[in-house]
C-alpha positions as CSV (number, residue, x, y, z in Angstrom):
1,X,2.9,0.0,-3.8
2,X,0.5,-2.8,-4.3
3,X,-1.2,-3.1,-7.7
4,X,-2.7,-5.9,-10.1
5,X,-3.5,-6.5,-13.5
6,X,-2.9,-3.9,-16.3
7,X,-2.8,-1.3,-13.3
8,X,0.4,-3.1,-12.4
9,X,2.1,-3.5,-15.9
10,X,1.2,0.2,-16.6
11,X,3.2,1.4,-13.7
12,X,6.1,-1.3,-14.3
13,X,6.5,0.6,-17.4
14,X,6.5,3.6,-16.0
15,X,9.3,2.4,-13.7
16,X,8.2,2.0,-10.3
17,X,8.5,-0.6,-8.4
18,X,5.3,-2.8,-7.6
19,X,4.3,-5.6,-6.1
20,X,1.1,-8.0,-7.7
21,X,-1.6,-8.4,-5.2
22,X,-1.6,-11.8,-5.5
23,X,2.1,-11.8,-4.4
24,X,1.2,-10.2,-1.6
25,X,-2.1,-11.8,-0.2
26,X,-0.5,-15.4,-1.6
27,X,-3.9,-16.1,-2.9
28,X,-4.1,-16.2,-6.8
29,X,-6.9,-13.5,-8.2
30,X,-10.3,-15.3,-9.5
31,X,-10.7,-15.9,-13.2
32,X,-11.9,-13.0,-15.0
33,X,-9.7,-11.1,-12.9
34,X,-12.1,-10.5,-10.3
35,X,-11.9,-9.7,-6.5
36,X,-8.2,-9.3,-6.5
37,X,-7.9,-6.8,-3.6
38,X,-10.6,-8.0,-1.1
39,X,-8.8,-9.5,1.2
40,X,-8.0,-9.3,4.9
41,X,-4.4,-8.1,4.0
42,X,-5.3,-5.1,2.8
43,X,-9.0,-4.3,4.0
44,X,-8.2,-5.6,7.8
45,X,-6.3,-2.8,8.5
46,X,-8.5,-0.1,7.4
47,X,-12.0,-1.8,8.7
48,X,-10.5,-4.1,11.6
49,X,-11.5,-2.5,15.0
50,X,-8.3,-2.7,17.0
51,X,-10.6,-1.8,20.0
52,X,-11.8,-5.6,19.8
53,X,-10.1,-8.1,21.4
54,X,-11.1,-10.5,19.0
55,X,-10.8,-9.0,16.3
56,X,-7.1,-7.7,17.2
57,X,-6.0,-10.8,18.1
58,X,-6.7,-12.0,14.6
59,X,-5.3,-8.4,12.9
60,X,-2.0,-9.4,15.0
61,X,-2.3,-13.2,14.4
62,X,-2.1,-12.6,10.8
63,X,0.4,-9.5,11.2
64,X,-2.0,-7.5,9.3
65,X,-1.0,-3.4,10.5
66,X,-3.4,-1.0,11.2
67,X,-3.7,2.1,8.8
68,X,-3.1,5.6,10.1
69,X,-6.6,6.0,11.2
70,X,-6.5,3.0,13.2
71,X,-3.1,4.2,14.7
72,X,-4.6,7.1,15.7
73,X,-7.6,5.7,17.3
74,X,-5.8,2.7,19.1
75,X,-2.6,4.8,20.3
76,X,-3.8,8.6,20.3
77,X,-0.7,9.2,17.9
78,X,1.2,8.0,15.0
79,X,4.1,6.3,16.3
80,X,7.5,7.4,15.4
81,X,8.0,4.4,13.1
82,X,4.8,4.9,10.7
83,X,5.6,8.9,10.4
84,X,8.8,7.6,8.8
85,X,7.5,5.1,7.3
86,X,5.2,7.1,5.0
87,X,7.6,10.2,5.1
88,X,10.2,8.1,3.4
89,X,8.1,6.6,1.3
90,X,6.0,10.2,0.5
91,X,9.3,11.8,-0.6
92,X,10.7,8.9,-2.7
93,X,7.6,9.9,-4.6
94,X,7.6,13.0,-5.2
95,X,11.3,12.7,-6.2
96,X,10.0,10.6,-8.6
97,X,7.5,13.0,-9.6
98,X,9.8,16.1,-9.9
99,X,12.3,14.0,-11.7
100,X,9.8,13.1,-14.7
101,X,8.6,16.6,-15.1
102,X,12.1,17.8,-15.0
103,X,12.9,15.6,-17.5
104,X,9.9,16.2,-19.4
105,X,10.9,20.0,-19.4
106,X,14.1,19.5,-20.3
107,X,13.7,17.1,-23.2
108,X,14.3,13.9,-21.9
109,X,11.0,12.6,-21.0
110,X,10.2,13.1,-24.9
């Protein structure tokens, strides 16, 4: 999970695990604390057109992975790999999720 700012701390709190934009893209955010997530890291996957040479060659170059949608339209498919990639990662949160209302029923979460 990518996050920044007060979005970040808010979820450290809650106790998930996160990791700063910044960290991520290795470029620090602007003063102000503007235009922290437009970046090539996480925008190229979702608008880069794997269909252009060009343009994959620098998606690849900068190992920069497509998103599902642009799995689906380079391949045809998800491949193995991404499905469980995101089922892992889609039940380790909704563990999490039905562990804090469990707790929150039983008393613990108070």
């Amino acid at each position: 999970m990518l996050g920044s700012g007060g979005t970040a701390e808010a979820v450290r709190k809650l106790g998930f695990n996160i990791l700063e934009v910044s960290e991520y893209t290795q470029v620090l955010e602007m003063p102000g604390g503007l235009v922290k997530t437009l970046h090539p890291k996480i925008h190229g996957g979702i608008l880069g057109d794997w269909k252009d040479p060009e343009q994959r060659k620098y998606l690849e170059a900068n190992e920069i992975e497509p998103d599902v949608v642009g799995e689906l339209e380079r391949k045809g498919h998800v491949g193995n790999e991404l499905r469980q990639l995101l089922a892992r990662e889609a039940f380790v949160l909704t563990a999490d999720y039905d562990k804090a209302i469990r707790d929150y029923l039983t008393g613990q979460g108070l």
